[in-house]
N, C-alpha and C positions, 0 to 999 in steps of 0.2 A: 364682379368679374368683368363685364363689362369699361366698367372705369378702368380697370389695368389694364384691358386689349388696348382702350383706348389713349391712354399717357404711352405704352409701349410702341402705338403705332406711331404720335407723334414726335416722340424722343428716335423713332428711327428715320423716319423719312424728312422731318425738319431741321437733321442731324445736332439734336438735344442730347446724343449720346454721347456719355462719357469716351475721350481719344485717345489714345496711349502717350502718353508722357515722348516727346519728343527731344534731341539734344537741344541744348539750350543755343541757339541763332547767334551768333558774335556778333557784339555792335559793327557799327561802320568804323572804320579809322578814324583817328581825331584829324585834324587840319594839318599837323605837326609830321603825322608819320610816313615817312619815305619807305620806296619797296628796296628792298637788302639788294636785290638781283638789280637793278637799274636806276635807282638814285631819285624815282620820281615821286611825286607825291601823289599818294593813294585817295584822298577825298575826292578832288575832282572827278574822280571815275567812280563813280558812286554804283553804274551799272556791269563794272567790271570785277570790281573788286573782290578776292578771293584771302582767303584767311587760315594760316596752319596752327591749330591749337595745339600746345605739349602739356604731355602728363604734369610739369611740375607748374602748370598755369599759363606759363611764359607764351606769346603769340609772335607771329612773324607776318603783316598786312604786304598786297602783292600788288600791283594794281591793273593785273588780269592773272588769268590763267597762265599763260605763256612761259610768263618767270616764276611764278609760284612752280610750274615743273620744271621749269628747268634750274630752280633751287634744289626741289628734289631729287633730280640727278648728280647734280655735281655738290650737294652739300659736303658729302665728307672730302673733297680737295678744295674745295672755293669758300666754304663759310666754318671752320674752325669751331668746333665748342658745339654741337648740336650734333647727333645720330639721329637716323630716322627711326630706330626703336623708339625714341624719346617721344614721336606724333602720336597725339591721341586723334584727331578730327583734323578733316583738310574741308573746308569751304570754300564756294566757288559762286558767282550769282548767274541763278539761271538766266539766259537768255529772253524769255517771252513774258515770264512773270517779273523779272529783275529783283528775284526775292533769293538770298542766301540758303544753300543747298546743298547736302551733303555728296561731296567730289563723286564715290563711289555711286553716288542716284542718278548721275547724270552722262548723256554724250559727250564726246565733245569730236566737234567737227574743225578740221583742217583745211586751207586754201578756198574759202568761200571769198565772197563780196562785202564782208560785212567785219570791219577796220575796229581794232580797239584804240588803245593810247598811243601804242607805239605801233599802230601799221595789223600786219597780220598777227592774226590770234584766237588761239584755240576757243570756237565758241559752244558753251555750256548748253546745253536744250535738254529738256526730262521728256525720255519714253524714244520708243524707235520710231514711231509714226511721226511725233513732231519732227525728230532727223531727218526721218526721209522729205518732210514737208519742207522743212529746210536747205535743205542739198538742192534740190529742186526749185528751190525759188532763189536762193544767194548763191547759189553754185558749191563748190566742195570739193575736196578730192580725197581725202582721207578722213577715216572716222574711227574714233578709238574710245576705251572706255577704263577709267582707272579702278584699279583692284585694290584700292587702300595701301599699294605700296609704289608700284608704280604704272606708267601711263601703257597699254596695249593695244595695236592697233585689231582692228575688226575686220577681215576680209570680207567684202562687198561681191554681191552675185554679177 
């Protein structure tokens, strides 16, 4: 008995515990792929980069937030041949970790100090604390949070 408390305590606190299966992380773009919205090339911005998975496989690389929504806005007049029924997963790379993270997990903050590829740009942060820490330190003026379909703003106290 003893030996089970003790594998149970260190599989919890060492986090040896089995994690729940997570969506599978999209690579980075290869060298080659330009964002649909603005013509640039996505690798370079390896900490910006944001990724729309569709059900039939097919991906669309972004190379920030920015155009990746504002793809999603205007997709059914501006980009022909895609519905947004069709989105299974929207990825985005957070801000502090620089690590690929599902759209709906994250902030994203408007009119800060802190510039993507092209100038001003929506920047990704997980959790309201890190937001607020962020507003506060790069400045901000709007903060919104996407619902898996599209982007809404957050009224601030």
């Amino acid at each position: 008995m003893r030996l089970f408390l003790l594998s149970t305590f260190l599989f919890t606190v060492l986090g040896l515990a089995p994690r729940p299966v997570l969506a599978d992380v999209p690579s980075p773009a290869g060298p080659k792929v330009r964002c649909p919205v603005c013509g640039m090339f996505v690798a370079p911005y390896p900490t910006w980069q944001a990724v729309i998975l569709f059900g039939d496989g097919a991906r669309l690389d972004f190379d920030g937030p920015r155009d990746l929504f504002r793809y999603l806005q205007e997709a059914s007049r501006q980009f022909p041949g895609r519905t947004l029924t069709e989105v299974r997963e929207v990825w985005v790379t957070e801000y502090y970790s620089a690590q690929p993270v599902l759209a709906t997990e994250v902030y994203f903050i408007a009119g800060s100090d802190v510039l993507g590829p092209m100038g001003q740009e929506l920047v990704p942060v997980r959790g309201v604390k890190q937001a607020e820490t962020f507003m506060r330190d790069h400045g901000g003026s709007r903060l919104f949070r996407f619902d898996g379909r599209e982007l809404k703003e957050i009224e601030r106290d």
